[in-house]
N, C-alpha and C positions, 0 to 999 in steps of 0.2 A: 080239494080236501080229501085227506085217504080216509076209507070207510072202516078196510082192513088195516090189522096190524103185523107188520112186516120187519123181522129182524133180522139180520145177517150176521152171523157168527164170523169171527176174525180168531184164526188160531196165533197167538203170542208165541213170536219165534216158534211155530212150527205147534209145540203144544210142553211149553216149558213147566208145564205142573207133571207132567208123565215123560218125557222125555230129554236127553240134553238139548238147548234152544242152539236154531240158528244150524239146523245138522238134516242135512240130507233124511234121514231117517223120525226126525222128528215132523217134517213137512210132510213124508208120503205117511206117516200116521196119521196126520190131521185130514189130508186128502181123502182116503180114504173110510175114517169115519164119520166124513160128510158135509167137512167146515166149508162154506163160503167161499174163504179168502183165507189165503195163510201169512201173515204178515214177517217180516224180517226189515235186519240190517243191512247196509253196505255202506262198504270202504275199500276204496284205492291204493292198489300194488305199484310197487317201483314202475313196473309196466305199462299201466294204465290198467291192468284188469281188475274188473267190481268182485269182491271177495264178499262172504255172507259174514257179517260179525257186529255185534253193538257193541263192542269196545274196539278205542280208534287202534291200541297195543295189543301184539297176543304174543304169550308171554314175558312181557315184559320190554316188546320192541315195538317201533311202530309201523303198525300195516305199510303204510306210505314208504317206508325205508327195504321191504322187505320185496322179493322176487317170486313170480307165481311160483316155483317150486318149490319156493322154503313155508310160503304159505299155503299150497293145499295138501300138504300134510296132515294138517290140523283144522283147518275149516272151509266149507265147501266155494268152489265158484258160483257166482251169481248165474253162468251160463248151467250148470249142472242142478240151481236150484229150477230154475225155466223150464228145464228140459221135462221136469214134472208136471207138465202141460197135457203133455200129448193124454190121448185116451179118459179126459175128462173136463169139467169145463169150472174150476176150482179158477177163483183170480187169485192176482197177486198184490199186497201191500207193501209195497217196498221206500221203506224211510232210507233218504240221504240220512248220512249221519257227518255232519258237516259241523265243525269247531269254529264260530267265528274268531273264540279269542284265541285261537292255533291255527291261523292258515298253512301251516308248516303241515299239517295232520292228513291235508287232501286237497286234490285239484283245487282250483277257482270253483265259485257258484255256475259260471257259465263252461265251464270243461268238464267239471262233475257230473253237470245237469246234461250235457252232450254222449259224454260216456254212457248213463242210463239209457239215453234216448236211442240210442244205436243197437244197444243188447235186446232193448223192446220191439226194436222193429228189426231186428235178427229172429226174433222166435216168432214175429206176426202175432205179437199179446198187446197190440194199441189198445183194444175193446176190453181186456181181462186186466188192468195193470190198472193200480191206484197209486201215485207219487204222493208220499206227505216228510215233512220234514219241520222241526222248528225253527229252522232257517229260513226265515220265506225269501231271502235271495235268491234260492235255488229255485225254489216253486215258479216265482219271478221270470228265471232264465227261460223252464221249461214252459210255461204258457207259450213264450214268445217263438220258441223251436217247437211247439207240437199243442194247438190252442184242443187239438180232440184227448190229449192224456188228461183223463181225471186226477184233480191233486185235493188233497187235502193238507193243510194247516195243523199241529199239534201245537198244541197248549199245556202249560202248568205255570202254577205260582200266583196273580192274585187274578182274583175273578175277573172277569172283564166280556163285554158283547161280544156274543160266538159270532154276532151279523160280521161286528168290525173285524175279529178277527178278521174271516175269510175274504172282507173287502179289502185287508191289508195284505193279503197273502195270494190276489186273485185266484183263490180257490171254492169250489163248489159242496167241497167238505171243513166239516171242522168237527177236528177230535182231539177235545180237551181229556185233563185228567178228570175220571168220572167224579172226582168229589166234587168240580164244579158244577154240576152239569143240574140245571132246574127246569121243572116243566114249563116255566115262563120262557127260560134263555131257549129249550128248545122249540117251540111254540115260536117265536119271535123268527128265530134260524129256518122253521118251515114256512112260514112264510113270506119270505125272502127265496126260499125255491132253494135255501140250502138241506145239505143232509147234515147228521150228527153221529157222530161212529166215538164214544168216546174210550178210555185206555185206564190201568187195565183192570179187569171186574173180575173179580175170582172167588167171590163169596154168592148165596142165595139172596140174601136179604138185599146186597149190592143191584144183583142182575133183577131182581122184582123193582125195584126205586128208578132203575134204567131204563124198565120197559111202561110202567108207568108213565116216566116221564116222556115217553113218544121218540126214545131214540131211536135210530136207523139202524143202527150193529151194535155188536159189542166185541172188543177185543178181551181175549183172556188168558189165561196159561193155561187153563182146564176147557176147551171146548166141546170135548168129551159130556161131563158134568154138565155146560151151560146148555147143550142140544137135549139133554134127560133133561134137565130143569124142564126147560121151556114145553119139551112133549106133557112132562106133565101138566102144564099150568094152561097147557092148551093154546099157547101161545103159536101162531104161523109163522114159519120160516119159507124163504123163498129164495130160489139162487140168483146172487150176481151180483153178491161180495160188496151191494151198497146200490146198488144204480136203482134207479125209479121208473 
């Protein structure tokens, strides 16, 4: 039973209330004004290279169709967001962004979740790296290719047990949309030894109802905003982007 209360900031694409999301320069802003864990997208190049982006099309084409150098024109390499690693100990939340009703959109479950896996242990971030995805196929893959990466599970749409989620998802996280999110469901979630990171919280009143309710993180667009809230409310924050 924890005594203290421990919340870990998750900067939203980088810090999409202050900056463009999902962009090199949005991520070392959030790094460096002290987030936790800086969360993003990915999706797969003609090439096989993981690109940073939450939509599967940029401008109007799709990632999948596209060559790394028609694509990092316009948004970053997943290797180039990693490399913001070095010189501090900031993790990462990195969602497949995986289409099941487009598998046209990106590799299989098991070649997407392989490609992640390779870039992870190219930058030596097994320890700093959180996998979540709404596709728990992928989460699935990646248990069975790497049972030490933390994954968490996303949720939206009708309430339902955060426990079952993450036992359907064998994930040790679960981050629903915070309007689900009740001091019962997380209550029930801690003790089952899961954590609760829920998405995304950008209001005051929102992030006090969050932490009340015993959550583990919060991801937001404004982390900036949610590390003042919380100094003021005297709330403790502790680094490592979620782990216990």
């Amino acid at each position: 039973m924890r005594t203290r209360r421990q919340i870990f900031v998750h900067g939203h694409r980088g810090a999409a209330a202050i900056l463009p999301e999902n962009t090199v320069a949005g991520f070392r802003y959030a790094i460096d004004l002290g987030c936790d864990a800086i969360e993003m997208d990915v999706g797969v190049t003609r090439e096989n290279v993981l690109a940073v982006s939450h939509d599967a099309h940029l401008n109007g084409v799709l990632i999948r169709g596209l060559t790394l150098a028609e694509v990092e024109q316009h948004i970053p390499t997943l290797d180039a967001v990693l490399d913001l690693a070095v010189g501090n100990e900031v993790h990462f939340n990195i969602e497949i962004k995986s289409f099941p009703e487009h598998p046209e959109y990106t590799p299989s479950p098991a070649d997407f979740s392989k490609l992640l896996l390779d870039a992870i242990r190219k930058h030596r971030l097994e320890s700093r790296v959180i996998v979540q995805s709404f596709d728990f196929r992928t989460l699935i893959e990646m248990r069975t290719l790497a049972p030490e990466i933390r994954l968490a599970a996303l949720w939206e749409g009708a309430p339902r047990s955060l426990v079952e989620i993450a036992r359907e998802a064998v994930a040790a996280i679960v981050a629903p949309e915070y309007r689900l999110v009740t001091t019962e469901e997380v209550q029930a979630a801690h003790e089952e030894g899961l954590l609760v990171i829920p998405w995304t919280v950008n209001e005051p009143g929102d992030w006090d109802r969050m932490i009340a309710a015993g959550v583990d993180g919060i991801i937001t667009d404004d982390p900036a905003a949610l590390i003042e809230h919380m100094r003021e409310q005297g709330d403790e924050r502790r680094r490592g982007g979620g782990t216990t």
